[in-house]
C-alpha angles and dihedrals in degrees: 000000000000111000122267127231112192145176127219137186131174121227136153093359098309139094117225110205119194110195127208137187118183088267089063145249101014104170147319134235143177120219132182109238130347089278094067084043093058094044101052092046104029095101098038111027115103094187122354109200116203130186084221120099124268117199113017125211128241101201107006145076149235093002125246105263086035080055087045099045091060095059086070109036096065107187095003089056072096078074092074113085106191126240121239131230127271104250090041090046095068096056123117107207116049093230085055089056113039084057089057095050093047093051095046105045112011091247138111121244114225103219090232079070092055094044092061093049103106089052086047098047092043082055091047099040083050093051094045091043107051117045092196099062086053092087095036103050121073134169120236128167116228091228093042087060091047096051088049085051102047103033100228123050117278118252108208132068115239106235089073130083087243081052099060093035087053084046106050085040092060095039085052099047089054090047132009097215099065113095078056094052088042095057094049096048091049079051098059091045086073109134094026134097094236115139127222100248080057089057100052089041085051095055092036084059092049098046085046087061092030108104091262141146114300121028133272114253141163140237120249087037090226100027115203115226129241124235096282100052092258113142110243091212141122111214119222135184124227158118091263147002108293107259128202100218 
């Protein structure tokens, strides 16, 4: 079996997965936690790109590709929504954490962070958990993945029908196959509550680790590692390193 090279973003409680080969859009899926993802994928999967953040901080924030994304996305860098860090992470109650963050880095944690912790700490316990999946999951940032495609930061947000339209334009113009790939993965999220903005990040994540133009990079360019080993990066795909002029 050829290997696969998938996308994957978690929304609503579940996880979408687009899958690649180097022919092209093979197949969708929807999968309930980053477990499932892993085992359906373990054996197959070249790269797995998820919108969920790997390598977490002990006493900083925002991390550093989370810092140097925001430098190329102008008005969309809102888009970012900043990890926090590990400790706070596994809190249950948003005051508690957001103690915890303060005191461990000097920064204050938006509660849409926090909101997004238990998403954040199964990622990191997974991470920290099975050695294999170490060299197969990457993080990448949806709008990360749009600016490298389209070579200058998108406008709109994405819940907006100028939104989808800037997004599909900028898919498409990367490859042409997108708006059918688009279709046919909307089509496999029936019976799921994944919204269409998750649909088009989803394949933006897959296309950024597909064999492509460009090449696949990462941002920071040499990313430093957290406590656990666990690379603090965004991968991107381009011609070129993403410049800020």
């Amino acid at each position: 079996m050829s290997d696969y090279y998938v996308g994957s973003v978690a929304r609503g409680g579940v996880w979408l997965a687009v899958a690649y080969t180097d022919d092209g859009y093979d197949h969708a899926a929807v999968v309930e936690g980053v477990g499932e993802l892993w085992t359906r994928y373990e054996e197959t999967a070249d790269t797995i790109a998820v919108d969920v953040p790997v390598g977490l901080e002990t006493s900083s924030a925002p991390r550093p590709n989370e810092r140097a994304a925001a430098d190329y996305l102008g008005d969309r860098r809102r888009a970012i929504v900043p990890a926090p860090v590990r400790e706070a992470a596994r809190k249950q109650r948003y005051p508690t954490a957001a103690r915890v963050h303060e005191r461990k880095s000097s920064s204050d944690l938006p509660e849409a962070a926090f909101q997004r912790s238990r998403l954040v700490t199964a990622v990191d316990e997974f991470m920290t958990t099975i050695d294999e999946a170490r060299d197969v999951l990457v993080e990448a940032h949806p709008e990360l993945c749009y600016r490298a495609f389209a070579g200058e930061p998108l406008v709109e947000r994405p819940e907006v029908a100028a939104g989808y339209a800037e997004r599909m334009r900028v898919l498409a113009e990367f490859d042409r196959d997108a708006p059918p790939t688009v279709q046919s993965v909307a089509e496999a999220t029936e019976g799921h509550a994944v919204p269409i903005p998750a649909v088009l990040d989803a394949v933006a994540l897959g296309l950024t680790v597909r064999p492509g133009p460009g090449q696949c990079r990462t941002l920071p360019a040499d990313p430093p590692t957290d406590e656990e080993g666990l690379p603090i990066r965004y991968v991107y795909r381009s011609e070129a390193p993403l410049s800020a002029d």
